[in-house]
C-alpha positions in Angstrom: 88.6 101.4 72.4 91.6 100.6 74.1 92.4 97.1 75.6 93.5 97.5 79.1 95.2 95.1 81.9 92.4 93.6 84.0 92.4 94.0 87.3 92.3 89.6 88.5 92.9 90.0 92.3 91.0 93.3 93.8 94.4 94.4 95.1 95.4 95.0 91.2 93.2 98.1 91.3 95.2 100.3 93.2 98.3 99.7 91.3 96.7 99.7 88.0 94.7 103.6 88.9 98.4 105.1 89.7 99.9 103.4 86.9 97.1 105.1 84.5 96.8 108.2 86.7 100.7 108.4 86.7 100.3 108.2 82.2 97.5 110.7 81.8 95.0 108.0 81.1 91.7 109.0 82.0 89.9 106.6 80.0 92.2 104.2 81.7 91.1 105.2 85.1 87.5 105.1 84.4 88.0 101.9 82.7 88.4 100.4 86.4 85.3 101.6 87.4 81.8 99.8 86.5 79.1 101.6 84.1 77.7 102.9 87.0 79.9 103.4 90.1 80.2 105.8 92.4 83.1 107.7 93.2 83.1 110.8 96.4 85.2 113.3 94.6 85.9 116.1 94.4 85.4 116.0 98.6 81.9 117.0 99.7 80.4 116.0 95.7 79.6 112.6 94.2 80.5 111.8 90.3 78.4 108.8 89.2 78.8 106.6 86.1 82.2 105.6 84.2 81.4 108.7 81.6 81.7 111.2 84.3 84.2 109.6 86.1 86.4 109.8 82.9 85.7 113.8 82.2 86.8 114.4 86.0 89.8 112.8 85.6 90.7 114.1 82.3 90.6 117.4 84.0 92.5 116.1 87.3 95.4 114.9 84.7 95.5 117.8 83.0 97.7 119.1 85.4 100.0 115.8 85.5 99.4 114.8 89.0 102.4 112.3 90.9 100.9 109.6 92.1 102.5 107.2 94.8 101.6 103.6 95.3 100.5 103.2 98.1 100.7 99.8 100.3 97.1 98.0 101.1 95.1 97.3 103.6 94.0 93.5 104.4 90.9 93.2 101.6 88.0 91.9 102.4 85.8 89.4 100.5 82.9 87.8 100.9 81.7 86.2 97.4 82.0 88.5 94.8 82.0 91.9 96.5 85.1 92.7 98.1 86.3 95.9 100.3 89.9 97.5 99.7 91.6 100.1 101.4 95.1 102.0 101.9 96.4 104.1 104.2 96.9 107.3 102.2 100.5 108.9 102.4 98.9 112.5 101.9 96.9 112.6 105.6 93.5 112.4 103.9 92.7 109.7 106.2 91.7 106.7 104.6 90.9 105.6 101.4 88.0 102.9 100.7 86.5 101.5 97.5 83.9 98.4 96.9 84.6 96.2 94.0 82.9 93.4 92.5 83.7 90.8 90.5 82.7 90.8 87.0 81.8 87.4 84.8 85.1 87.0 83.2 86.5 86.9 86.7 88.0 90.8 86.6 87.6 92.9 89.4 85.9 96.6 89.2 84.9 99.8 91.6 81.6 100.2 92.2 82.0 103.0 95.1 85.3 104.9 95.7 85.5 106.9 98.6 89.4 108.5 97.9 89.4 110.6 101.0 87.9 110.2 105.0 89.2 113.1 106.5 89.1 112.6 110.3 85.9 114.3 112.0 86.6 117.6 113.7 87.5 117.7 117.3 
């Protein structure tokens, strides 16, 4: 298995899924998420545990998506459970994920919500 960058400040997770994304690295990707996180995609569906969150990026990457940095939100901590966010350059609304902080003082998503879209008028 690969040794990847740890994530020490939950702000590190952004830049470190669109550096991976950005390099084809779906067990990168994953490797940000905890054994059993949650992430909302694709839009409307739930993929839930690392494993599966690996195979649906492997076949988001297979097409060699661009990914942008995008610049945070204020996080929000309280202990070790912290909310980050960005303001998505795309126009999907939002984006949202819940980390936690792991024992060796790393920081990984439990629940990834990628898109809000705005409710319908």
């Amino acid at each position: 298995m690969a040794v990847y960058e740890k994530a020490m400040r939950p702000e590190d997770l952004t830049r470190l899924f669109v550096e991976r994304s950005n390099a084809g690295d779906a067990a990168g990707v994953a490797a940000l998420y905890e054994e059993d996180a949650v992430l909302a995609y694709p839009p409307g569906e739930r993929t839930v545990g690392r494993e599966a969150i690996r195979a649906l990026w492997e076949k988001v990457l297979a097409d060699r998506p661009h990914f942008e940095p995008e610049p945070p939100l204020p996080t929000l901590v309280s202990g070790d459970i912290a909310l980050t966010a960005t303001p998505p350059g795309d126009g999907a609304g939002a984006r949202a994920q819940v980390v936690r902080r792991q024992p060796d003082g790393s920081w990984l998503r439990v629940l990834d919500q990628p898109e809000f879209l705005p409710p319908a008028h």
